[in-house]
Backbone as a chain_set.jsonl record, in Angstrom:
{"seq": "XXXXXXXXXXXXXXXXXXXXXXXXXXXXXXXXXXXXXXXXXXXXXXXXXXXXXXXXXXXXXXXXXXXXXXXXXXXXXXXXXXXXXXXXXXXXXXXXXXXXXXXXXXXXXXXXXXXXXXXXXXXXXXXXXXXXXXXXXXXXXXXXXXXXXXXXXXXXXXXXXXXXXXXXXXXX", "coords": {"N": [[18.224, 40.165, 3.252], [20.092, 38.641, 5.648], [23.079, 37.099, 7.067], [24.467, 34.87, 8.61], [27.2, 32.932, 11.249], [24.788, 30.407, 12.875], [24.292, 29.87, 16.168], [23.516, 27.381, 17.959], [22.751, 26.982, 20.079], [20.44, 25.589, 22.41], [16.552, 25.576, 21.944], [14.056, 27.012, 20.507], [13.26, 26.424, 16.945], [12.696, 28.431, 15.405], [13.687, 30.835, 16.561], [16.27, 33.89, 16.011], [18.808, 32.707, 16.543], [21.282, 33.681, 16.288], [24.404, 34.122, 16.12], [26.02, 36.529, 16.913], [28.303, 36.555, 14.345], [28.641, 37.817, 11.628], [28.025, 37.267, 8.227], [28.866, 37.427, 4.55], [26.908, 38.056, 1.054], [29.914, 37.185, -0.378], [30.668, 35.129, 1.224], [29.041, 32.914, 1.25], [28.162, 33.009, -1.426], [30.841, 31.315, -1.869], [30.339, 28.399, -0.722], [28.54, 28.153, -2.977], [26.203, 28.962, -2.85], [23.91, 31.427, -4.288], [22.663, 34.453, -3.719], [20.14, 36.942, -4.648], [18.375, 39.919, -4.787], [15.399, 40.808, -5.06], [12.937, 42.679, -6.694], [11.106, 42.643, -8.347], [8.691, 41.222, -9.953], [8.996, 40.629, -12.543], [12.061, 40.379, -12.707], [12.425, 38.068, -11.203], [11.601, 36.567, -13.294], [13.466, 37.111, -15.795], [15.98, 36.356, -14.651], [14.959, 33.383, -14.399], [14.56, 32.5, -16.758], [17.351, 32.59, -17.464], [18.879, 30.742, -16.349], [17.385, 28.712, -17.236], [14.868, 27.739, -15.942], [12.247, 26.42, -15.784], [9.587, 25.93, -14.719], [7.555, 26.71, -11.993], [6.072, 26.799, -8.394], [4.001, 27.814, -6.271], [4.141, 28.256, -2.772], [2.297, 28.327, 1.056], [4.015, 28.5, 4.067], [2.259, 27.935, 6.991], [0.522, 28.133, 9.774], [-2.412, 28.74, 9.381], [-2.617, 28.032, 6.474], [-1.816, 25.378, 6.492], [-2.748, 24.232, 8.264], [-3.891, 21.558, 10.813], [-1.64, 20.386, 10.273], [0.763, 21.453, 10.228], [2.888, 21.905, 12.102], [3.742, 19.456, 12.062], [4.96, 19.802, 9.313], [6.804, 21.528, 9.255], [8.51, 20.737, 11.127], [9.167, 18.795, 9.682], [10.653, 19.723, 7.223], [13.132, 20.594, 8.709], [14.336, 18.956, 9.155], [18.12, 18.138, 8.034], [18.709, 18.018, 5.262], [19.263, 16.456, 1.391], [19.151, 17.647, -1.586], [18.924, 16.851, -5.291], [18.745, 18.491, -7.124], [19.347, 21.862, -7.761], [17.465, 24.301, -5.483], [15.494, 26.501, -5.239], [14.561, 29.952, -4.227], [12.347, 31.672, -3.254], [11.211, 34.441, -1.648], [7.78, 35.333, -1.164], [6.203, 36.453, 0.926], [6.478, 37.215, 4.13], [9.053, 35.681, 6.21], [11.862, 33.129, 5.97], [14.088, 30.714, 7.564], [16.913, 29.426, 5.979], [19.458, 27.026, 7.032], [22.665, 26.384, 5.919], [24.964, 23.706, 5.828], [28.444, 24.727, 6.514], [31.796, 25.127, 5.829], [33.16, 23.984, 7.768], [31.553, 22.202, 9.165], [30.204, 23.572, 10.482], [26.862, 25.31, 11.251], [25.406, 27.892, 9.055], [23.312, 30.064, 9.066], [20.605, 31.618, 7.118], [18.233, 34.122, 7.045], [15.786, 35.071, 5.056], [13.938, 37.484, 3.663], [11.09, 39.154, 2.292], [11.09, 39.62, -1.265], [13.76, 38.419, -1.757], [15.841, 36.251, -3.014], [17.059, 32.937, -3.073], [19.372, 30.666, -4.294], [19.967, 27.597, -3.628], [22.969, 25.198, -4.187], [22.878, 21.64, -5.758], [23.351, 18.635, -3.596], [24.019, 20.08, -1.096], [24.176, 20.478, 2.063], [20.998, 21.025, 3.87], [18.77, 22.961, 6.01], [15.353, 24.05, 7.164], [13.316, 26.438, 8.176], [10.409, 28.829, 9.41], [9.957, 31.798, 10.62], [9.439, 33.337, 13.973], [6.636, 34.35, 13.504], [5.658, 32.201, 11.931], [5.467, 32.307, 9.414], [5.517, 31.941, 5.902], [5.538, 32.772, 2.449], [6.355, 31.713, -0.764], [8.015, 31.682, -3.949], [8.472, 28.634, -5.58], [11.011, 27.889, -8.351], [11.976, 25.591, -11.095], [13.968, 23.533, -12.664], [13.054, 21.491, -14.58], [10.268, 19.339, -14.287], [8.148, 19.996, -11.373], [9.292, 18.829, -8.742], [9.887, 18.263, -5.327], [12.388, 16.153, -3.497], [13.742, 15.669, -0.621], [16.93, 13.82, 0.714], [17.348, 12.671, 3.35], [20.453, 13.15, 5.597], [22.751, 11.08, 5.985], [25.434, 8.857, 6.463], [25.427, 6.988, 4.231], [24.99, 8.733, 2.407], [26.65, 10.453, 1.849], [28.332, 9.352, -0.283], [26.728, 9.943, -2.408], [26.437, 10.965, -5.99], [25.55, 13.245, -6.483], [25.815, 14.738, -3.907], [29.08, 14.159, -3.696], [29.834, 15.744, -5.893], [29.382, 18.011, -5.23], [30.742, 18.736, -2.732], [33.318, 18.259, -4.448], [33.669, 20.68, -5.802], [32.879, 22.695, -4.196], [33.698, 22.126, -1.178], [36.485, 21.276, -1.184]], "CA": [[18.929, 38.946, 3.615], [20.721, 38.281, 6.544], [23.503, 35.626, 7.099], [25.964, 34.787, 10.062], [26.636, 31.509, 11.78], [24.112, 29.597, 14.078], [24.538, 30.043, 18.143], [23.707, 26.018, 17.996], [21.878, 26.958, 21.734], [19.202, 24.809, 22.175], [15.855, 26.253, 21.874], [13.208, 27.173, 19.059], [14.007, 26.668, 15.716], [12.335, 29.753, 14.588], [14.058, 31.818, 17.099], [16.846, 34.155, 15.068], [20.062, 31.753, 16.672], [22.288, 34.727, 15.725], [26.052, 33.541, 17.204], [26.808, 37.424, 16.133], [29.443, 36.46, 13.263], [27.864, 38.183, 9.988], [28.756, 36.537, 6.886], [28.619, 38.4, 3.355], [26.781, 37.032, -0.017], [30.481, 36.67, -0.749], [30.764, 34.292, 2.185], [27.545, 32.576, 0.535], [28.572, 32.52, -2.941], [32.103, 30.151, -2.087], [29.67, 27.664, -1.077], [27.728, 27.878, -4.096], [24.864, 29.627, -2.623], [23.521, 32.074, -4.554], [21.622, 35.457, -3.393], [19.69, 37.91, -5.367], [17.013, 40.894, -4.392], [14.384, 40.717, -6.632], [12.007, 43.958, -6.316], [9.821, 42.885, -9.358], [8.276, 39.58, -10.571], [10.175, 40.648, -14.248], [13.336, 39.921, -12.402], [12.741, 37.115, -11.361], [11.481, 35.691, -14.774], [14.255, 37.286, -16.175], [16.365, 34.784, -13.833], [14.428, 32.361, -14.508], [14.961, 32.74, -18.298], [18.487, 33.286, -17.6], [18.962, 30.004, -15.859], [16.914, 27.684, -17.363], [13.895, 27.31, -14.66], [10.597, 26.02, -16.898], [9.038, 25.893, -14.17], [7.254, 27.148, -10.591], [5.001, 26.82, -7.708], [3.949, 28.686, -4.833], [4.09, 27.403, -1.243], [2.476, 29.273, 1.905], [4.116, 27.641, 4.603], [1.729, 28.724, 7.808], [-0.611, 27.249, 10.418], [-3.608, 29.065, 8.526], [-2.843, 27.766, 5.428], [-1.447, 24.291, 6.7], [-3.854, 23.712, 9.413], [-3.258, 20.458, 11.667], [0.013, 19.273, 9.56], [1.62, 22.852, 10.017], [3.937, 21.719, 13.113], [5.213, 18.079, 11.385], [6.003, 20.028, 7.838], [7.608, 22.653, 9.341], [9.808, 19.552, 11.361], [10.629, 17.691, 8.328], [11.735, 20.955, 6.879], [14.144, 21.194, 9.508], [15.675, 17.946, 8.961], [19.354, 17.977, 7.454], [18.77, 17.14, 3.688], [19.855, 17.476, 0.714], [18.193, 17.587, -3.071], [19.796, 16.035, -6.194], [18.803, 19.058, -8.062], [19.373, 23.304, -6.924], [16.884, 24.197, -4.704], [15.554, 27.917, -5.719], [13.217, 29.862, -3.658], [11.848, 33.408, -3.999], [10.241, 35.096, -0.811], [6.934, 36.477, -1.806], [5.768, 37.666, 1.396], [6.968, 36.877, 5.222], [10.292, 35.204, 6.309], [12.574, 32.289, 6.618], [15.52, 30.893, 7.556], [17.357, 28.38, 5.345], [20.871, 26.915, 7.07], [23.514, 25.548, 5.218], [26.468, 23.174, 6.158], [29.446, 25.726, 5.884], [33.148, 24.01, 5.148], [33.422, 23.485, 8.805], [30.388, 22.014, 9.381], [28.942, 24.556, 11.373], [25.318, 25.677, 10.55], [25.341, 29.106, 8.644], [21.898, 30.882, 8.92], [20.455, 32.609, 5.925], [17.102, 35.07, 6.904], [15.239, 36.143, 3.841], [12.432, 38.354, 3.823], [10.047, 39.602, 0.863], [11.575, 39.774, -2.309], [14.925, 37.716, -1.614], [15.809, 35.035, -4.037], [18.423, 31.928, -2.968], [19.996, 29.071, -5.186], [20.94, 26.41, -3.006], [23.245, 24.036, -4.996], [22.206, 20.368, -5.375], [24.415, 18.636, -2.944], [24.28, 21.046, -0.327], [23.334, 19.686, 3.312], [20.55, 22.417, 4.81], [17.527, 22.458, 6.599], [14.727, 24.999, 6.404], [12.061, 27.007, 9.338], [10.0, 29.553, 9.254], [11.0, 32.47, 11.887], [8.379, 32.915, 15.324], [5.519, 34.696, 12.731], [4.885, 30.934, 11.524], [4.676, 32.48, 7.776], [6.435, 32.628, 4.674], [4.985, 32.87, 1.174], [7.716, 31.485, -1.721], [7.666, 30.227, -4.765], [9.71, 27.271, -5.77], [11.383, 27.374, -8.892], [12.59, 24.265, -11.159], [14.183, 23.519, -14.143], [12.193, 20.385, -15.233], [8.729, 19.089, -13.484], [8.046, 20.506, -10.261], [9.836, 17.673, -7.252], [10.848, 17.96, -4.387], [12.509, 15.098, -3.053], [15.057, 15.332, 0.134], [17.473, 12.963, 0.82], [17.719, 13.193, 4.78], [21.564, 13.527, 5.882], [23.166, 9.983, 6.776], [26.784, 8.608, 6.466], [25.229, 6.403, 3.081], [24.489, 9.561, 1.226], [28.229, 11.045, 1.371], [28.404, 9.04, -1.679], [25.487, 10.329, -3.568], [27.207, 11.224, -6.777], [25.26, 15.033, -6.321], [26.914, 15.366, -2.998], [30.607, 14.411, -4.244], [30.562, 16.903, -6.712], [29.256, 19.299, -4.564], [32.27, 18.341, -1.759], [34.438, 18.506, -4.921], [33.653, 21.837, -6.072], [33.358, 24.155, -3.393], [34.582, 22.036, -0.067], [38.297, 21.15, -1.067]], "C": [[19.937, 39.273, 4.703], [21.612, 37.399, 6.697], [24.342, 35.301, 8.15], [25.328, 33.172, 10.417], [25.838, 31.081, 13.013], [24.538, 29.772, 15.109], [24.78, 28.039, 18.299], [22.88, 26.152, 19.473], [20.902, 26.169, 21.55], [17.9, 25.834, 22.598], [15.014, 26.159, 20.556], [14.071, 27.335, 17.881], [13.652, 27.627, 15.472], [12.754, 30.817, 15.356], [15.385, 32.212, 16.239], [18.221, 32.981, 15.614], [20.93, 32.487, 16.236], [23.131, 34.882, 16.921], [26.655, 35.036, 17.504], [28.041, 37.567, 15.534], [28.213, 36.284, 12.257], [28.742, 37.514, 8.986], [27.913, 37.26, 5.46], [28.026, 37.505, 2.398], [28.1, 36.787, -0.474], [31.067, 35.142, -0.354], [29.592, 32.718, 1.559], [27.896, 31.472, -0.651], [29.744, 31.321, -3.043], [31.606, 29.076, -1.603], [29.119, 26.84, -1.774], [26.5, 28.14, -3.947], [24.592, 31.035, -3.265], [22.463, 33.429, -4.284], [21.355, 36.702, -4.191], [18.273, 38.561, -4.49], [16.684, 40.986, -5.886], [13.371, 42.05, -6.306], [10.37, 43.336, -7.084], [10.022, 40.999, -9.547], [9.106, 39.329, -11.812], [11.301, 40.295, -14.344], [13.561, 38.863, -11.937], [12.488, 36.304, -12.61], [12.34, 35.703, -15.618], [15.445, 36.256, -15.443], [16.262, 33.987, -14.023], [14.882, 31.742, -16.193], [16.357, 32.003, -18.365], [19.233, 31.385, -17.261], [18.251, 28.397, -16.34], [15.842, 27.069, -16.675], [12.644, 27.818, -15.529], [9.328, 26.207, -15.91], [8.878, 26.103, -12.735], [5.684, 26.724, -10.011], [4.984, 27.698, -6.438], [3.719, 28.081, -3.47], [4.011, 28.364, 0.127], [2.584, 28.225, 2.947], [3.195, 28.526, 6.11], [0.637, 27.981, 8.785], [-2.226, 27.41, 9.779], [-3.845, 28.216, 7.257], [-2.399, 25.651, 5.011], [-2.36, 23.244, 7.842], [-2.84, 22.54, 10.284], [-1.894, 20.068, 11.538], [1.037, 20.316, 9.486], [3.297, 22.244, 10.618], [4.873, 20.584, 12.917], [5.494, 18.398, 10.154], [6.744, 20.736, 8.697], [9.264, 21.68, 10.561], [10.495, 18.973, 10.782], [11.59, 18.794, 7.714], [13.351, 20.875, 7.363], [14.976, 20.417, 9.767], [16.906, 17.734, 8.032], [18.696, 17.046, 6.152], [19.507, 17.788, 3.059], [19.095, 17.38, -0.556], [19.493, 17.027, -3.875], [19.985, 17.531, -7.09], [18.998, 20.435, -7.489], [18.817, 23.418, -6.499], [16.52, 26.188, -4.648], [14.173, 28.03, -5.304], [13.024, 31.409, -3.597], [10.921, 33.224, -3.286], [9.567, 36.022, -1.27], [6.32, 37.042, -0.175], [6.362, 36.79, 2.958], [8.591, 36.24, 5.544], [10.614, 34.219, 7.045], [13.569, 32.218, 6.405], [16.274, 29.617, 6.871], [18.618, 28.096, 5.875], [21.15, 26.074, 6.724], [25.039, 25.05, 5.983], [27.664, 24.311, 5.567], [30.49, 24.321, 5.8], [33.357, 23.677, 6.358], [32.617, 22.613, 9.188], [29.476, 22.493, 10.221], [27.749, 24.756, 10.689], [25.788, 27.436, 10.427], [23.71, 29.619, 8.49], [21.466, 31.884, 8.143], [19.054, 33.077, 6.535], [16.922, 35.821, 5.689], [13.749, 36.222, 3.777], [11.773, 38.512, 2.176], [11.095, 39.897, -0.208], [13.1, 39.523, -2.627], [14.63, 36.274, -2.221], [17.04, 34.045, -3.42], [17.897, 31.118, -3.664], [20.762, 27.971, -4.617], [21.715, 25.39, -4.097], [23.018, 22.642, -5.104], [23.314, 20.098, -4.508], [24.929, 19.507, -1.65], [23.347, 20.595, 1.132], [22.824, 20.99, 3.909], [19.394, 22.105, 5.194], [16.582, 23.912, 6.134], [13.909, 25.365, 7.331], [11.676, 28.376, 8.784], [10.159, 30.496, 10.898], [9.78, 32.503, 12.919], [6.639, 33.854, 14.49], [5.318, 33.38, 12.359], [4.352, 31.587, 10.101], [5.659, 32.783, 6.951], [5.56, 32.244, 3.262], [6.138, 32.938, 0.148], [6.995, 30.795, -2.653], [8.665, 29.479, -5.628], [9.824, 27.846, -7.491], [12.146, 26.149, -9.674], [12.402, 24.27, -12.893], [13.319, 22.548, -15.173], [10.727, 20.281, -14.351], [9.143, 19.44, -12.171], [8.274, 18.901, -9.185], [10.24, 18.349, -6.673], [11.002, 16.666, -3.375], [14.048, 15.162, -2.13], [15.541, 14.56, 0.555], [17.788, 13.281, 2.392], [19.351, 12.245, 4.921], [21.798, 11.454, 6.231], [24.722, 9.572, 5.972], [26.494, 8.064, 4.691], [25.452, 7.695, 1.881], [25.832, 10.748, 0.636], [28.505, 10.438, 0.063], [27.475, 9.056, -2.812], [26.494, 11.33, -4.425], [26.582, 13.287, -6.656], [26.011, 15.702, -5.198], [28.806, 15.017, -3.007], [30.81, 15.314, -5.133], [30.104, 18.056, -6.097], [30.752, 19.633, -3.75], [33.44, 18.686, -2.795], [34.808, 19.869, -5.483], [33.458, 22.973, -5.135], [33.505, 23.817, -1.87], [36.286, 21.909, 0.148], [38.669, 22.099, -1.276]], "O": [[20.617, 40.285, 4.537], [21.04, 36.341, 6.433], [25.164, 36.216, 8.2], [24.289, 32.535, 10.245], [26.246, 31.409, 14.127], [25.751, 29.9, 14.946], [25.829, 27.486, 18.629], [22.371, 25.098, 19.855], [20.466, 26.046, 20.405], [18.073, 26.744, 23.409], [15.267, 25.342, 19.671], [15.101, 27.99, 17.719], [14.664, 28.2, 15.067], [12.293, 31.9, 14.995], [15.879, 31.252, 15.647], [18.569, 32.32, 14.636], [21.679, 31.815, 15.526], [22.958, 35.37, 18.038], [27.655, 35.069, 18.22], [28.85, 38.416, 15.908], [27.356, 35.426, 12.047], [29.955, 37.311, 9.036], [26.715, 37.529, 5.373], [28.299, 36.31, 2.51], [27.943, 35.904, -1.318], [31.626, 34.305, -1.062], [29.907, 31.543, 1.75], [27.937, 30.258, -0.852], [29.74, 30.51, -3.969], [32.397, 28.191, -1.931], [28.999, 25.617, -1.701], [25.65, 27.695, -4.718], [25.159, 31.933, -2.644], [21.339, 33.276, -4.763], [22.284, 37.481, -4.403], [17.443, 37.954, -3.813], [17.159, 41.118, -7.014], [13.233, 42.104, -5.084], [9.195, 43.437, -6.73], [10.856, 40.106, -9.395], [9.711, 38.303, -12.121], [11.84, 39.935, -15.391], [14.697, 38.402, -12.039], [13.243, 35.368, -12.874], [12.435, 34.727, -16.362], [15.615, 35.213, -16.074], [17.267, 33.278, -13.985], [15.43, 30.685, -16.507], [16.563, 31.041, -19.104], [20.067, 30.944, -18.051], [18.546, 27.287, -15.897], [15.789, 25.841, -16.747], [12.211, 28.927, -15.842], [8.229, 26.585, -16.315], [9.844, 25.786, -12.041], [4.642, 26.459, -10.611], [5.946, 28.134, -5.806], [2.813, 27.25, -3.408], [4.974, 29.034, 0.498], [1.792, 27.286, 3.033], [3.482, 29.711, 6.278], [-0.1, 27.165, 8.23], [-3.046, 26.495, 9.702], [-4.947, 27.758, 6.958], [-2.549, 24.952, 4.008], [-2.49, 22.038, 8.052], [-1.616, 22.537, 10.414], [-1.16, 19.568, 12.391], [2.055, 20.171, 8.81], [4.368, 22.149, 10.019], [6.054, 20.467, 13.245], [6.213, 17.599, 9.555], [7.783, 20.085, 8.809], [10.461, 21.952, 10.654], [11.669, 18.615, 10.871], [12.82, 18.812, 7.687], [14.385, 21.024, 6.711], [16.045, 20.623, 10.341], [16.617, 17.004, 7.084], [18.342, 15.868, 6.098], [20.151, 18.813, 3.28], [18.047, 16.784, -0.306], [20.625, 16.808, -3.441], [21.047, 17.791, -7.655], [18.766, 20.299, -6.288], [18.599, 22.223, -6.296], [17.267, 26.981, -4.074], [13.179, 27.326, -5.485], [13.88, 32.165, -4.056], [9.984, 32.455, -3.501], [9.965, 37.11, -1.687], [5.963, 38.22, -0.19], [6.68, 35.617, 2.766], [9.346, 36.629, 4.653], [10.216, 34.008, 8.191], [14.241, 32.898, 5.63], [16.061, 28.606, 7.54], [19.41, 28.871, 5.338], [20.551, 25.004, 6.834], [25.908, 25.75, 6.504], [27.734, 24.657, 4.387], [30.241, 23.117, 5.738], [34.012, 22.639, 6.266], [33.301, 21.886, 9.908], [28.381, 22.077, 10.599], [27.64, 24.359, 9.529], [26.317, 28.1, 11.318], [23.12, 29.297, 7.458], [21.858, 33.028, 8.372], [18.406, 32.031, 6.568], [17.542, 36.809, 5.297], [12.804, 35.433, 3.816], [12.134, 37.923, 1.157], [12.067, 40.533, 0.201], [13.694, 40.161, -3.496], [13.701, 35.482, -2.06], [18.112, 34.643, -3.334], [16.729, 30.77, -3.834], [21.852, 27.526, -4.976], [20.975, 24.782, -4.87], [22.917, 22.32, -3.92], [24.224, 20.924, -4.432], [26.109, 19.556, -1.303], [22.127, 20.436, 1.184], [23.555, 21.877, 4.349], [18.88, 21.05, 4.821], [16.848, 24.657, 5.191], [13.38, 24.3, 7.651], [12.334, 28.992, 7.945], [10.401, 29.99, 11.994], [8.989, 31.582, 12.711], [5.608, 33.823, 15.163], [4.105, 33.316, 12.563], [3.197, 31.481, 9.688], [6.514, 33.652, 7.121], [4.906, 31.201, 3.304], [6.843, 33.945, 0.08], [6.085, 29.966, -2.63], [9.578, 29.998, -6.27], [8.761, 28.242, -7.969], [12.999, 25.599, -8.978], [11.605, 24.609, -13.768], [13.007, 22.846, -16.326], [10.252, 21.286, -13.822], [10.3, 19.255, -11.791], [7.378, 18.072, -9.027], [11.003, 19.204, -7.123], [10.108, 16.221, -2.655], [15.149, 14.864, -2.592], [14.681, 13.966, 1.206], [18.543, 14.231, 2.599], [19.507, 11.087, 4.533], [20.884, 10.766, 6.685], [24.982, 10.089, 4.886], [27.201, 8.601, 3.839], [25.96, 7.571, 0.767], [25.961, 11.467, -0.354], [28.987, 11.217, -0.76], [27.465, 8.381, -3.842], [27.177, 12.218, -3.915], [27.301, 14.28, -6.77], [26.637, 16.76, -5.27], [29.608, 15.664, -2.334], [31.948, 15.766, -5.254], [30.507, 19.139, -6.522], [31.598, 20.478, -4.043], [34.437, 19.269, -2.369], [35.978, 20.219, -5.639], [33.891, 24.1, -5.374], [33.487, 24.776, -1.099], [37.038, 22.228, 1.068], [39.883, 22.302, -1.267]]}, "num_chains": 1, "name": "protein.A"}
C-alpha cells in the first residue's frame, strides 16, 4: 500500500497522480479508513470473522474479463460516491487506486497491490480506477447480502444520515 495526496493534474486516471506528500496508515486510519496486509486467505477470514462480514464476491475488473463495458465501468467507478454501508476490498491479484475525500477536501490516493485489504467507512466520499495495467482482481466483502449501491456525490446527499455521522465522527 501506498498513500499520499493526488497532484489533481489533469490527465489519466490510472496514471499514479503522486503530488509527492506520503501519508501513513495512521494518516488513513483518522479518517476511518482502515488498512491491513493480508498474506493468507486465513487472514482474511479471520477478519472477516472478526468483523462480522457473512459474506463475499470476487470482481476482475479488466478489459479481458469486461470486454466492451470495460471503459464505462471503470468511469462510473471513478465517479465521487459514497455507500451507506463500509466498503471492504481485498486485492487478490493486480492493482488499484481507491481516493478518498481527506478533511480538506483534497483527494488522498490509496495504491493497493496483491494481498492489501481496505475498509472504507460508509459515508466516506471516494472514487475508484484501476492503475495503466487495466487489472485488478478483489474480492468484495459484506456484512449482509452482497450490494453495491453508490450514491454519486451531490449537495442533496450531505444530508444522508450515513454521511452525517461519518462528518460527525472523524471530520470535526
Amino acid at each position: 500500500m501506498k498513500a499520499y495526496i493526488y497532484d489533481n493534474l489533469p490527465g489519466d486516471q490510472r496514471l499514479p497522480h503522486d503530488s509527492g506528500t506520503p501519508l501513513t496508515p495512521a494518516d488513513l486510519s483518522a479518517l476511518g479508513v482502515l488498512y491491513f496486509r493480508m498474506p493468507t486467505l486465513s487472514a482474511v477470514d479471520a477478519l472477516a470473522s472478526e468483523r462480522g462480514y457473512r459474506n463475499r464476491d470476487e470482481i476482475t475488473v479488466s478489459p479481458a474479463a469486461m470486454g466492451d463495458a470495460y471503459e464505462a465501468k471503470v468511469r462510473s467507478f471513478f465517479d465521487e460516491h459514497l455507500h451507506e454501508d463500509e466498503e471492504i476490498r481485498y486485492v487478490r491479484d493486480g492493482t488499484g487506486y481507491f481516493d478518498v475525500r481527506g478533511k480538506g477536501e483534497e483527494w488522498i490516493r490509496i495504491q493497493l497491490d496483491k494481498d492489501d485489504l481496505i475498509i472504507l467507512p460508509a459515508g466516506i466520499y471516494h472514487r475508484f480506477t484501476t492503475d495503466g495495467d487495466n487489472y485488478v482482481k478483489a474480492m468484495r466483502l459484506f456484512k449482509d447480502e452482497p450490494k453495491w449501491t453508490p450514491l454519486n456525490r451531490s449537495h442533496e446527499l450531505d444530508a444522508n444520515p450515513h454521511r452525517k455521522e461519518y462528518v460527525t465522527q472523524f471530520l470535526n
